[in-house]
Backbone as CSV, one residue per row, in Angstrom:
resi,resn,N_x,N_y,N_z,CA_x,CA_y,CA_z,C_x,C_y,C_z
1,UNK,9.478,-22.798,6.902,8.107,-22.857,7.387,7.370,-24.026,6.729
2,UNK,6.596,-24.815,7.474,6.035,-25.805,6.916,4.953,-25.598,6.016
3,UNK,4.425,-26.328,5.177,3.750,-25.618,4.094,2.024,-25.551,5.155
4,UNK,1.919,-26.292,5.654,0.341,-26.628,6.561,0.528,-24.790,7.167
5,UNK,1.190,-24.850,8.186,1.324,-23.799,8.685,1.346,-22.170,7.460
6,UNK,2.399,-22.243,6.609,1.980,-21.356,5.222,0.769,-20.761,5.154
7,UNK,0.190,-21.976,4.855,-1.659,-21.836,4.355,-2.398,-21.671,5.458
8,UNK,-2.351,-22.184,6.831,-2.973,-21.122,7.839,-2.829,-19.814,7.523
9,UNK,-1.422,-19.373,7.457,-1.010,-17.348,7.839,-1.631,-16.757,7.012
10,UNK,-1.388,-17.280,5.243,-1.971,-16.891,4.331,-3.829,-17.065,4.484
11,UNK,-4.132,-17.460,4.959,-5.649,-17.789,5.025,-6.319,-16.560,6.001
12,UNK,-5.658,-16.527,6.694,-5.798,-15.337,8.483,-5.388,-14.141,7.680
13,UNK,-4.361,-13.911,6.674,-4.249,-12.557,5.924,-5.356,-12.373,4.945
14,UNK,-5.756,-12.986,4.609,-6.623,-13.366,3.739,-7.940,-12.608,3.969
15,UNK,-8.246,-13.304,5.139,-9.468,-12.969,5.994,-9.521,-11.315,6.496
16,UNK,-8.245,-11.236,7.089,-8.320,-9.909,7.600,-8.106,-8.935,6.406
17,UNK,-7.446,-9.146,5.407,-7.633,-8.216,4.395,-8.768,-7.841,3.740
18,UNK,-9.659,-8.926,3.496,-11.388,-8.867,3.174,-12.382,-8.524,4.258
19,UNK,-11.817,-8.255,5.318,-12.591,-7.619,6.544,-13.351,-6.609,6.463
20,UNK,-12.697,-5.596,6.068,-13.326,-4.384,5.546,-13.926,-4.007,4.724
21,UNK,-13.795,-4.809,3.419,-14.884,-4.917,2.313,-16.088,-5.747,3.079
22,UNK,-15.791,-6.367,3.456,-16.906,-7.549,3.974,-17.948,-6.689,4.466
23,UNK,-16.953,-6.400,5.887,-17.888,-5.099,6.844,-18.998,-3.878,5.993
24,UNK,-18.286,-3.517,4.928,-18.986,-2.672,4.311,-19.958,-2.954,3.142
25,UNK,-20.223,-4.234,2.894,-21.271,-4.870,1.864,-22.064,-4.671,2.956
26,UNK,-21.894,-5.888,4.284,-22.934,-5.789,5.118,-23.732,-4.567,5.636
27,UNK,-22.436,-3.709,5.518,-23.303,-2.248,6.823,-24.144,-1.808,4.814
28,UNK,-24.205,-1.666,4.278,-24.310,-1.560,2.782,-25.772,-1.906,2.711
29,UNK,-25.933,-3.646,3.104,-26.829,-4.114,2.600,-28.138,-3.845,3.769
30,UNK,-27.498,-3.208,4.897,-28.313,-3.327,6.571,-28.862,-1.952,6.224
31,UNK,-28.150,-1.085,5.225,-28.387,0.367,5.572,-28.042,1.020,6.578
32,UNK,-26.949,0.910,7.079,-26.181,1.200,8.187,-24.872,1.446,7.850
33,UNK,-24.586,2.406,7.099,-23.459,3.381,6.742,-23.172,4.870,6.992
34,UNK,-24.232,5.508,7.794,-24.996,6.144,8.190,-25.345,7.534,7.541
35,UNK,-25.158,8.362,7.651,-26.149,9.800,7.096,-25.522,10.181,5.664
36,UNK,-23.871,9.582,5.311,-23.190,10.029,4.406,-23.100,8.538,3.620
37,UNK,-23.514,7.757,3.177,-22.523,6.518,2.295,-21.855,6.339,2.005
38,UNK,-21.714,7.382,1.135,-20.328,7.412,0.245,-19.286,7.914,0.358
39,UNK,-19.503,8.993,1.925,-18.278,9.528,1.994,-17.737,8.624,3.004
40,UNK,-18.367,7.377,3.513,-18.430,6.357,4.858,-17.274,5.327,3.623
41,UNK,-18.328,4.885,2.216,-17.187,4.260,1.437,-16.253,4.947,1.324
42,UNK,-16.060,5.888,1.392,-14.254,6.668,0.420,-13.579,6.767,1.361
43,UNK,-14.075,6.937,2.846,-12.886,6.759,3.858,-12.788,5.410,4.495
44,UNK,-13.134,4.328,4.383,-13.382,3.436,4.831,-11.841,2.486,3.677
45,UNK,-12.495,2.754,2.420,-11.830,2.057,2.025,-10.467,2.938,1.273
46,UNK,-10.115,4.063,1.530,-8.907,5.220,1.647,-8.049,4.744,2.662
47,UNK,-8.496,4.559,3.903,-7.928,4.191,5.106,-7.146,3.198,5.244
48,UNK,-8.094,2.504,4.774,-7.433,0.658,4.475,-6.784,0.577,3.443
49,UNK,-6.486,1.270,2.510,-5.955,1.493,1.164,-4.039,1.971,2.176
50,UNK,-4.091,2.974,2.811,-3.150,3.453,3.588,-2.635,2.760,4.857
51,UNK,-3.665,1.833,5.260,-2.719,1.210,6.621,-2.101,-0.468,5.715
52,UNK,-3.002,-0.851,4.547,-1.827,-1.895,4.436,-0.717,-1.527,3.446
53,UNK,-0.874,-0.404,2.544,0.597,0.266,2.238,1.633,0.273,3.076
54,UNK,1.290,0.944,4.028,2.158,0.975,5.683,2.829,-0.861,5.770
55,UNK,1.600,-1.373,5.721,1.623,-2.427,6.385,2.863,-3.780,5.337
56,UNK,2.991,-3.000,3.648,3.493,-3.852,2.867,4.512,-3.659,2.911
57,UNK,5.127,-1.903,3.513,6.624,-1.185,3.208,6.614,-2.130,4.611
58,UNK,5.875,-2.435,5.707,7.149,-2.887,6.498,7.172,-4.359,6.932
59,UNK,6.943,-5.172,5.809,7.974,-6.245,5.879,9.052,-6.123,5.139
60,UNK,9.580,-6.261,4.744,11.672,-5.831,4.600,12.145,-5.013,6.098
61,UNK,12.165,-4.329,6.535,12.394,-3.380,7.892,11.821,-4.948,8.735
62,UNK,10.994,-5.338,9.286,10.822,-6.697,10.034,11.898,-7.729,9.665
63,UNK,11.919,-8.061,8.317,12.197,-9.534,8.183,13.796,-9.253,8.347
64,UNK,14.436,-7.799,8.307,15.999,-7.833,8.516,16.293,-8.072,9.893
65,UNK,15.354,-7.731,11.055,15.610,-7.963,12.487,15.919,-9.128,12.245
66,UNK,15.648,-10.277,11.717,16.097,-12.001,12.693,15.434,-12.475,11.091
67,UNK,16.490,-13.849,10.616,16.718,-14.783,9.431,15.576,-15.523,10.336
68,UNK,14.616,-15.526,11.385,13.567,-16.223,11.749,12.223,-15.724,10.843
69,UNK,11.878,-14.246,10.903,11.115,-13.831,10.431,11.343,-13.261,8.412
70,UNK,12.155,-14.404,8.130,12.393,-14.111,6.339,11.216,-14.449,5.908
71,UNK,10.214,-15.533,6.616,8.768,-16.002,6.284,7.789,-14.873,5.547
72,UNK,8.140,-13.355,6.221,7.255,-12.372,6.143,7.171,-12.197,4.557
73,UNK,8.524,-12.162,3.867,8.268,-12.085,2.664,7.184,-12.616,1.928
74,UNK,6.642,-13.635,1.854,5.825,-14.480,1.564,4.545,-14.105,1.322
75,UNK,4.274,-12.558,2.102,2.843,-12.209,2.219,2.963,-10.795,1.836
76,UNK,4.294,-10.185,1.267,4.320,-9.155,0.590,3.123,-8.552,-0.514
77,UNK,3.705,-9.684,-1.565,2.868,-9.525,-2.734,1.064,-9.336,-2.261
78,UNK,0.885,-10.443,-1.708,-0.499,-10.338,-1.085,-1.093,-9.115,-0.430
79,UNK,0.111,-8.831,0.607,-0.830,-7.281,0.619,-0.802,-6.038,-0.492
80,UNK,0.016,-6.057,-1.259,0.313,-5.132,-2.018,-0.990,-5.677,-3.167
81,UNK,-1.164,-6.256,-3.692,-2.431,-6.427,-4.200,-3.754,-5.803,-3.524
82,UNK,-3.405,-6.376,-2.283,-4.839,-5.839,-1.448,-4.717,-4.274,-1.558
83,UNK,-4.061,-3.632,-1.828,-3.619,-2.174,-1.741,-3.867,-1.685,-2.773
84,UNK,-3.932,-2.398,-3.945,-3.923,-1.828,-5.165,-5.908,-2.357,-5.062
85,UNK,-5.899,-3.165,-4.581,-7.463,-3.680,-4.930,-8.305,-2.345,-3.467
86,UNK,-8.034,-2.229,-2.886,-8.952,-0.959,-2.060,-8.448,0.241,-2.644
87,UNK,-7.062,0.759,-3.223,-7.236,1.586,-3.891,-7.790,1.918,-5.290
88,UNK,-8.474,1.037,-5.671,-9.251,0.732,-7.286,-10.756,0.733,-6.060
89,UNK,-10.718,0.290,-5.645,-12.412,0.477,-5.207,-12.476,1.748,-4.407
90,UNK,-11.807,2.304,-3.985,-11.911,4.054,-2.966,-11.659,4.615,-4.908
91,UNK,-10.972,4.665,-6.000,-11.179,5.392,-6.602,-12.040,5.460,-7.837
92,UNK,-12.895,4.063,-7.583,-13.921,3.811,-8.273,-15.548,4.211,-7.733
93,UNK,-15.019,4.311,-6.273,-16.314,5.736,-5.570,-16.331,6.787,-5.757
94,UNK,-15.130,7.246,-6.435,-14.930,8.605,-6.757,-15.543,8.589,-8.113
95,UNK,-15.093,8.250,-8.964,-16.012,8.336,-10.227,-17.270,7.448,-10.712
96,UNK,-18.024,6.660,-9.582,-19.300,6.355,-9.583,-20.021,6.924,-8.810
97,UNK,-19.771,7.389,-7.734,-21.077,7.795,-6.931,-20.568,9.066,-6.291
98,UNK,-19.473,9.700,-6.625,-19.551,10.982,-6.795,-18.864,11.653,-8.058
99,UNK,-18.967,11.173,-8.849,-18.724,11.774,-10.406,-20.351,11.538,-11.610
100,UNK,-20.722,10.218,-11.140,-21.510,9.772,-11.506,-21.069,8.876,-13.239
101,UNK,-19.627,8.661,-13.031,-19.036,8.572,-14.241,-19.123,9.983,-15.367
102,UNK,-19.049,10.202,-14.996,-18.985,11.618,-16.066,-17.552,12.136,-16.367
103,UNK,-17.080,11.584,-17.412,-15.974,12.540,-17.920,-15.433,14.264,-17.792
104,UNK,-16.543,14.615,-17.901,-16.212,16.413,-17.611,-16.410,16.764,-16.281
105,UNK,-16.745,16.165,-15.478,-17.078,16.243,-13.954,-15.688,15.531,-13.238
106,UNK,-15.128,14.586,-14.022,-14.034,13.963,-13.196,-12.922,15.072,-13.714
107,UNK,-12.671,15.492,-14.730,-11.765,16.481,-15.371,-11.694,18.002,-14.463
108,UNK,-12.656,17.900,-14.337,-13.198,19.616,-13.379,-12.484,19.482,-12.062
109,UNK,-12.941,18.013,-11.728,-12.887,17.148,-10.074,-10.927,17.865,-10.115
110,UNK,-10.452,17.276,-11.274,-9.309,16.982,-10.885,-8.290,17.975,-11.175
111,UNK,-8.825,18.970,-11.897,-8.346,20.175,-12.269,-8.692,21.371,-11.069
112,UNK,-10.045,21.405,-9.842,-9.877,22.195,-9.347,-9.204,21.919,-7.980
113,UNK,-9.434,19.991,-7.641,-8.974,19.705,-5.950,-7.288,19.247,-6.374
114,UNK,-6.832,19.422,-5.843,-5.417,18.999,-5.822,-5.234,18.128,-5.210
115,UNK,-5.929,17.690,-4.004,-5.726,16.051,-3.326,-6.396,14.878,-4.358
116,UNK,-8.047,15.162,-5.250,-8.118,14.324,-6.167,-6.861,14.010,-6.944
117,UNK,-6.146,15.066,-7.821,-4.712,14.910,-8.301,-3.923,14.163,-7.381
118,UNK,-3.420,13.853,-6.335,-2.820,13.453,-5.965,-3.150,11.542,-5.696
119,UNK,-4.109,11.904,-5.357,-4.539,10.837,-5.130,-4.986,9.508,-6.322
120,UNK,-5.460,10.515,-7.334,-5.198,9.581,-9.078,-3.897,9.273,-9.240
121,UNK,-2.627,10.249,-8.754,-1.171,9.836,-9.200,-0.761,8.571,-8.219
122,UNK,-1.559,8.652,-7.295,-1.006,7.305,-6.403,-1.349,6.198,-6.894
123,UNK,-2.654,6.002,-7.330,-3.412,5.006,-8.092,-2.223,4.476,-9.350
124,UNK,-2.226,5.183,-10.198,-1.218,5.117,-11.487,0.038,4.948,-11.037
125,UNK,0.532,5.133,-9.825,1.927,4.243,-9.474,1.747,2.968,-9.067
126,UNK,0.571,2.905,-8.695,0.211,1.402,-8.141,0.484,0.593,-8.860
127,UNK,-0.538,0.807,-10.297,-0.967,0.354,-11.162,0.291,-0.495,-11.724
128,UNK,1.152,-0.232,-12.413,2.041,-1.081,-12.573,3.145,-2.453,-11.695
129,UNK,2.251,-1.921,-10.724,3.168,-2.595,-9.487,2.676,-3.546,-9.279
130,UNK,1.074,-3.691,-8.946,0.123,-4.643,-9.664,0.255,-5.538,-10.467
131,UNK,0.365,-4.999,-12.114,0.458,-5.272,-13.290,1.637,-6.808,-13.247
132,UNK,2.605,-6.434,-12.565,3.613,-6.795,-12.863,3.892,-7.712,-11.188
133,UNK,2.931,-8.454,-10.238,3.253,-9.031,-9.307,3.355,-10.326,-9.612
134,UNK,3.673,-10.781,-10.926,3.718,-12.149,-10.862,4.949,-12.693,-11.127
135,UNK,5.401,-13.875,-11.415,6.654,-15.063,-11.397,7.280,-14.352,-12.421
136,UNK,6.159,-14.397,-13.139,6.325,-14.466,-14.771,7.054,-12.835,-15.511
137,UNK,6.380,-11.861,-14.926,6.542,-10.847,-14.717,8.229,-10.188,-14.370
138,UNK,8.656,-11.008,-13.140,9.650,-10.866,-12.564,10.653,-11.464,-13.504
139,UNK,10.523,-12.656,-14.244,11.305,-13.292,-15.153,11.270,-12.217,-16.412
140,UNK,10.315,-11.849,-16.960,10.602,-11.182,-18.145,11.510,-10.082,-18.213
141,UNK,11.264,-9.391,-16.990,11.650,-8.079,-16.702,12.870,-8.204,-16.261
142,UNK,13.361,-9.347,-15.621,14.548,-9.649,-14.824,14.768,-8.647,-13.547
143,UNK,14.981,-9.398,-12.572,15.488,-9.107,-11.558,15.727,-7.343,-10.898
144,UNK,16.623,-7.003,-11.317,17.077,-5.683,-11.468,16.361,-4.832,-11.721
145,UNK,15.663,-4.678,-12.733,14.831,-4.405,-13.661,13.215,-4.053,-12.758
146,UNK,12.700,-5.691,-12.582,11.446,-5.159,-11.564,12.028,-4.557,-10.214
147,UNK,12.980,-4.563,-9.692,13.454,-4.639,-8.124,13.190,-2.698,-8.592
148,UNK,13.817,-2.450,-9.810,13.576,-0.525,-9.871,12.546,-0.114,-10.118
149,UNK,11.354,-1.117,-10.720,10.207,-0.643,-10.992,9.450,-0.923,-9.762
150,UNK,9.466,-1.751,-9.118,8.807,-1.467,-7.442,8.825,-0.645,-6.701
151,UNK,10.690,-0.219,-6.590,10.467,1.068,-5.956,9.709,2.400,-5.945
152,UNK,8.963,2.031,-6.904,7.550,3.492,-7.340,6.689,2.949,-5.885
153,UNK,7.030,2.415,-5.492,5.857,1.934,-3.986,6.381,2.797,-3.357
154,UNK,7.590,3.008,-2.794,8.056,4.351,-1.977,7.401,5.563,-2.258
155,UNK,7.437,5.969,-3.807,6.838,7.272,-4.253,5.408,7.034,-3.788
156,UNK,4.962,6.088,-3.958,3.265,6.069,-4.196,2.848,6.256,-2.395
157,UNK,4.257,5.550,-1.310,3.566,6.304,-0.117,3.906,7.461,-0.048
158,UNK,5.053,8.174,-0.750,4.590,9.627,-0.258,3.581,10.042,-0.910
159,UNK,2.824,9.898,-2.177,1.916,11.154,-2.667,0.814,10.499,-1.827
160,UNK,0.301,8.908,-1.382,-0.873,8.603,-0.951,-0.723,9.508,0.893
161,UNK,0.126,9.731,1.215,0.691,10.721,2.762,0.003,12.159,2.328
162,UNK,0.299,12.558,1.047,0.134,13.892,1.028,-1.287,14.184,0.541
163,UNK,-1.953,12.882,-0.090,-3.462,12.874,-0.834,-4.130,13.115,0.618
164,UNK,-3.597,12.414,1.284,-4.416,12.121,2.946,-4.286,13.387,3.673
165,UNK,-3.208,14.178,3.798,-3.225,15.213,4.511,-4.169,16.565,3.264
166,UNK,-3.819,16.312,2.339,-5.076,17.446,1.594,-6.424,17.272,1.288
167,UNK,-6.682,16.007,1.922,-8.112,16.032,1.958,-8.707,16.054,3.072
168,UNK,-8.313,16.738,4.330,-8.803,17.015,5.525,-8.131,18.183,5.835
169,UNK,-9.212,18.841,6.017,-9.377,20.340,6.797,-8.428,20.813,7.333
170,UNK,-7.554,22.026,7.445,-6.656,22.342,7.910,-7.150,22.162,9.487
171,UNK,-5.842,21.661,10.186,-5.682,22.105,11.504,-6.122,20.418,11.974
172,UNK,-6.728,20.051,11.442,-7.146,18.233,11.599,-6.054,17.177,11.131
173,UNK,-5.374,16.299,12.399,-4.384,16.055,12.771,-4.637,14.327,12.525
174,UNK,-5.758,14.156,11.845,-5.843,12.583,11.896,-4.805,11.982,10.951
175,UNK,-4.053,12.484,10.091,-3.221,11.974,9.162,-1.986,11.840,9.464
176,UNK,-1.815,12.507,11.102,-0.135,12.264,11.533,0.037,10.965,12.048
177,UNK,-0.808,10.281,12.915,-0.039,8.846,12.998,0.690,7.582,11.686
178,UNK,-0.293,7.841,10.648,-0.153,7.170,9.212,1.656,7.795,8.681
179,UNK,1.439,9.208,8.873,2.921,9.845,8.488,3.571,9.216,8.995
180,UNK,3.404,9.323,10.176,4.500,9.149,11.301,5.006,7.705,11.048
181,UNK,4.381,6.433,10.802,4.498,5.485,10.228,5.082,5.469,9.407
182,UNK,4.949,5.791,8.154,5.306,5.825,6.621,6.855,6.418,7.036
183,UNK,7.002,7.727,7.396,8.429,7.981,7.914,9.530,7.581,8.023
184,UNK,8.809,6.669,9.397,9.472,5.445,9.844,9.830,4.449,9.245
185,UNK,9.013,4.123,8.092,9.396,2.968,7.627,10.803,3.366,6.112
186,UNK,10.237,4.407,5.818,10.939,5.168,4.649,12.317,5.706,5.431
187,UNK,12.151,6.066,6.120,13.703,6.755,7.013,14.664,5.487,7.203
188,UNK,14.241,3.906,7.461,14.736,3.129,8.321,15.704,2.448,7.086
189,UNK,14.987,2.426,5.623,15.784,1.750,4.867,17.206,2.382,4.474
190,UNK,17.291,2.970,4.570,18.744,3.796,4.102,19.917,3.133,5.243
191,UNK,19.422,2.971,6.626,20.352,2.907,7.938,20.366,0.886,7.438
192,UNK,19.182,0.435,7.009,19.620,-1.040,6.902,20.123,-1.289,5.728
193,UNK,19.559,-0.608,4.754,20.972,-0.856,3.164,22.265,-0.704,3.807
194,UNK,22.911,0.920,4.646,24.004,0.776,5.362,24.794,-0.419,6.337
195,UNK,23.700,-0.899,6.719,24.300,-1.867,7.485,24.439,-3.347,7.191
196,UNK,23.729,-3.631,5.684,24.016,-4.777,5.002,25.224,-4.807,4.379
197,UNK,25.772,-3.215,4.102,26.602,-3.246,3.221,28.160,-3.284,4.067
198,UNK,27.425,-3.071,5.794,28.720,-2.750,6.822,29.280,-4.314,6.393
199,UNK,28.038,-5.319,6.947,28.592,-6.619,7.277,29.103,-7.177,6.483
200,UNK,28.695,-6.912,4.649,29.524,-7.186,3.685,30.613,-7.330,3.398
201,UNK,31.208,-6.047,3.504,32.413,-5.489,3.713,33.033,-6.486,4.536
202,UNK,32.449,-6.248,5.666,33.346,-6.802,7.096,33.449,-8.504,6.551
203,UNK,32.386,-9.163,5.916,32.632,-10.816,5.617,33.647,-11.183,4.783
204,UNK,33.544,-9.928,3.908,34.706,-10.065,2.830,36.087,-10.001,3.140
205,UNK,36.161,-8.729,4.058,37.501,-8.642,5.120,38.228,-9.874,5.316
206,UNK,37.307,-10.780,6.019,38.159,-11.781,6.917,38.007,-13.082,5.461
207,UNK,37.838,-12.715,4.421,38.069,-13.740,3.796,39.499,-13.711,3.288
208,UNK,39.845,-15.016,3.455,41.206,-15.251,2.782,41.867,-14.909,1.483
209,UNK,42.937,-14.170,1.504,43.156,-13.796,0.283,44.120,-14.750,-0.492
C-alpha cells in the first residue's frame, strides 16, 4: 500500500472513531442529550466501546480471505486503543456522575450489580492490552510472549457480551446482534488456525526431501 494512500485510511479511521465522542461534546454542549445524560453518556459510549471490539477481533478473520486485504492489519492497534479509550470514558461515567467518585458507593455499586462487576473485569483486561500496544513493548516482551498476552482480548469480548446482556432488562433482546457478531468472529478462528495449519502441512508435503 502506498504510504499517501496509508494516511488517507488512517485519517477516515481516525475520524470515524472520534465521531461519537465528537457527537456527544456537541449534543453535551447544545443540551441535547435528552431527559437522562448520563445514562445517554454510558450507553453511547458502552456501545461504541462494543462495536469497535467487534470491529478489532475482525480484522485477522478479513485479512485471511485474500494476501490483498493484509493492509487491514495496520489499523488493528488503532482501533483497539479506541476501545480501550471509550471503555475508560463509559467507565469513568460510572464513577463520576454516577458514583460521584466516592469510594464506598463504587464498592456497594460493585458488590451488589453483577454487570458493574463484569464490566470493571473487562476494563482490567483491556488495560494491559493498551499498556503494552507499542513497538517497544512487543520487543521487550518478545513475540510469543505479547501474541499470549493479547489473547485476553478474546476473554475481554466475552465478559464485555455478558456485561451487555446484564445490564438490560430481562426479555430485551438488543444485545443479540453484538453476540451474534462476537460469536462469529470467536467461532471462526479455530476453523482458520485449522486451515493454516491444513496448507502447511500440505506445502511441506510436496517439498523435496
Amino acid at each position: 500500500m502506498k504510504k499517501k494512500t496509508r494516511i488517507i485510511l488512517k485519517t477516515i479511521v481516525w475520524l470515524g472513531c472520534l465521531l461519537p465522542f465528537t457527537n456527544l461534546v456537541v449534543r453535551a454542549l447544545n443540551n441535547t442529550l435528552g431527559p437522562d445524560p448520563t445514562a445517554e453518556l454510558a450507553s453511547v459510549t458502552g456501545l461504541t466501546t462494543l462495536w469497535l471490539l467487534a470491529a478489532t477481533l475482525a480484522v485477522s478473520p478479513l485479512r485471511s480471505l485474500s494476501p490483498r486485504l493484509s493492509w487491514l492489519v495496520q489499523f488493528r492497534r488503532l482501533l483497539g486503543l479506541f476501545v480501550f479509550f471509550y471503555a475508560t470514558l463509559h467507565m469513568l461515567i460510572w464513577i463520576g456522575l454516577y458514583n460521584n467518585f466516592g469510594l464506598q458507593a463504587m464498592l456497594a455499586d460493585i458488590t451488589r450489580r453483577r454487570f458493574i462487576t463484569m464490566g470493571l473485569t473487562t476494563w482490567l483486561l483491556l488495560l494491559p492490552l493498551a499498556v503494552t500496544s507499542t513497538t517497544w513493548s512487543i520487543r521487550k516482551l518478545g513475540g510469543k510472549n505479547w501474541n499470549r498476552l493479547h489473547m485476553l482480548i478474546y476473554l475481554a469480548a466475552v465478559t464485555a457480551t455478558i456485561h451487555y446482556w446484564w445490564i438490560v432488562k430481562t426479555g430485551v433482546l438488543s444485545p443479540a446482534p453484538f453476540t451474534l457478531v462476537i460469536v462469529l468472529l470467536l467461532g471462526v478462528r479455530p476453523l482458520l488456525a485449522w486451515n493454516r495449519r491444513r496448507k502447511s502441512d500440505a506445502a511441506a508435503a510436496l517439498q523435496p526431501q
